[in-house]
Structure formats: C-alpha cells, structure tokens
MITOR-463735 format. One record per residue (C-alpha): residue in one letter; x, y, z negated. Coordinates in Angstrom, 1 decimal. Layout:
REM MITOR-463735
<rec residuo="A" c1="X" c2="Y" c3="Z"/>
...
This chain:
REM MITOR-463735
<rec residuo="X" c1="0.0" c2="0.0" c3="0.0"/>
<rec residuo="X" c1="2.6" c2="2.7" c3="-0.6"/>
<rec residuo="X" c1="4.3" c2="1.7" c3="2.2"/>
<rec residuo="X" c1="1.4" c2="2.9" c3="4.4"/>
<rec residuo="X" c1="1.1" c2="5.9" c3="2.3"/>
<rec residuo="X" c1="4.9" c2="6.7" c3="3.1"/>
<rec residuo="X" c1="4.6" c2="5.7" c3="6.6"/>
<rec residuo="X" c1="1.6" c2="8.6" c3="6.7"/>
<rec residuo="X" c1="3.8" c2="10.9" c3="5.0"/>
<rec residuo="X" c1="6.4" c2="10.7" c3="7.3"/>
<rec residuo="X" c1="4.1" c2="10.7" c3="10.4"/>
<rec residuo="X" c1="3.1" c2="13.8" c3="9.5"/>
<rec residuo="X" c1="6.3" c2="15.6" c3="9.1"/>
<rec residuo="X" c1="7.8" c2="14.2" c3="12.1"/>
<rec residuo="X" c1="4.2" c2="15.5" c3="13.7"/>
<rec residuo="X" c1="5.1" c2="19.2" c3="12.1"/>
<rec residuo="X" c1="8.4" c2="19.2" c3="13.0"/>
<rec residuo="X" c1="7.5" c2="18.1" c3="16.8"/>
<rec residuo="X" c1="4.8" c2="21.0" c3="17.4"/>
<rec residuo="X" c1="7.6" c2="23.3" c3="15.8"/>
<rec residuo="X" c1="10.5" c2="21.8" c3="18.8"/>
<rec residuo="X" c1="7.5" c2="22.5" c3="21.2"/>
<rec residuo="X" c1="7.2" c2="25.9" c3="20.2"/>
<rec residuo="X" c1="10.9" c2="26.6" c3="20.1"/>
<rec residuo="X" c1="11.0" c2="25.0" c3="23.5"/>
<rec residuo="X" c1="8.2" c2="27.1" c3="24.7"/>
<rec residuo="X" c1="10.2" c2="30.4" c3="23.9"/>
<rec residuo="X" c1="7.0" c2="31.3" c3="21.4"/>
<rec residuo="X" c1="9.7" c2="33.1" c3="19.1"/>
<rec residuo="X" c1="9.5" c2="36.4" c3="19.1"/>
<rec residuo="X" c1="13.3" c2="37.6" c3="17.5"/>
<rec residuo="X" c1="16.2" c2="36.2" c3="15.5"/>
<rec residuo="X" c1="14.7" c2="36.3" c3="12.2"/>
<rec residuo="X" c1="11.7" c2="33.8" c3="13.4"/>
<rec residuo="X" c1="14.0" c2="31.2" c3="15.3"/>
<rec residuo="X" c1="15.9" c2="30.8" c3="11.6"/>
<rec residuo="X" c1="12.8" c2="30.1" c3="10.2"/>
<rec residuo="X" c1="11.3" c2="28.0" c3="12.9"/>
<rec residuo="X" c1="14.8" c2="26.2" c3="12.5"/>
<rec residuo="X" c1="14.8" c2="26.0" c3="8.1"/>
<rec residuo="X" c1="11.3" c2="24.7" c3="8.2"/>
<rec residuo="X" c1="12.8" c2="21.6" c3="10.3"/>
<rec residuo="X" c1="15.0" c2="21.4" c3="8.0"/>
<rec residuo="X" c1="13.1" c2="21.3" c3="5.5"/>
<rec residuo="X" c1="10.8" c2="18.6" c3="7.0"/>
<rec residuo="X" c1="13.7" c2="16.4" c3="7.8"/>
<rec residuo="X" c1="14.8" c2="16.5" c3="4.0"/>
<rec residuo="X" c1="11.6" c2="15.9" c3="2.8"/>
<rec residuo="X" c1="11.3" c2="12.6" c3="5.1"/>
<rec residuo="X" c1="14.9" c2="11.4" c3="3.3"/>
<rec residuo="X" c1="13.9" c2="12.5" c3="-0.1"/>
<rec residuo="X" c1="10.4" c2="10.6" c3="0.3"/>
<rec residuo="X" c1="12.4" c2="7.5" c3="2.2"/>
<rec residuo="X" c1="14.9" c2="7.3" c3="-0.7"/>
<rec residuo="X" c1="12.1" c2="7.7" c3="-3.3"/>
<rec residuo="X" c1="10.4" c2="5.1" c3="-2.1"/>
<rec residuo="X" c1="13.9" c2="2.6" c3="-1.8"/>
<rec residuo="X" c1="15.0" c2="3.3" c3="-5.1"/>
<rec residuo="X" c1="11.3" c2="2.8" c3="-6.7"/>
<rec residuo="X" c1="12.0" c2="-0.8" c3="-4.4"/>
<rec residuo="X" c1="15.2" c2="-1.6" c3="-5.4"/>
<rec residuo="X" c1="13.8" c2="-1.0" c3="-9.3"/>
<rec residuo="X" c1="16.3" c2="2.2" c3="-9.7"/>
<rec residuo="X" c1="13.8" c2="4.8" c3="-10.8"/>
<rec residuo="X" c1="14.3" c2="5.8" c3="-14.2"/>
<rec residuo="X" c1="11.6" c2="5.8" c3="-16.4"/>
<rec residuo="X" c1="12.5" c2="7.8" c3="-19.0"/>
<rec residuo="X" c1="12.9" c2="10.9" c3="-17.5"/>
C-alpha cells in the first residue's frame, strides 16, 4: 500500500516538474529572475522525489528511528 502511495507521489512531481520543462522550452519566461525560479522549483521537486524515495527505503530496510 505505501508503495502505491509513493509511486503517486512521485508521479506527481515528475508531472510538475514536466509541465515546468515544457514551459521553459516554450520560452514562457519572461526575464532572469523567473527562469531561476522556474529552475529552483525543479530542483526542488527532484529533492523531494529522493527525500520521499529514501524515506520510504529506510522505513523498508527498518532504519527509521523511532524515538525521534
């Protein structure tokens, strides 16, 4: 089950970031300033894919630490 849900999540993200590529291919950004943050929000999806990806493997591989 939370395999599906992660699989979701990161269809999602890679959905976001693809629309964003599209625009940026498109030429849709007006100056400078709005191509950085075109660019930081795919960053920002691509960590979020690794953080949930290595989430999920360490909550797997029994490394997640419950007593935090």
């Amino acid at each position: 089950m939370i395999q599906k849900i992660i699989s979701e999540i990161e269809k999602e993200l890679n959905l976001e970031i693809s629309q964003i590529q599209k625009s940026l291919g498109d030429g849709n950004c007006e100056d400078y300033s709005r191509y950085q943050q075109m660019v930081g929000s795919i960053t920002g999806l691509n960590m979020a894919i690794a953080i949930t990806k290595n989430v999920y493997k360490n909550m797997i591989d029994g490394d997640d630490d419950e007593n935090d």
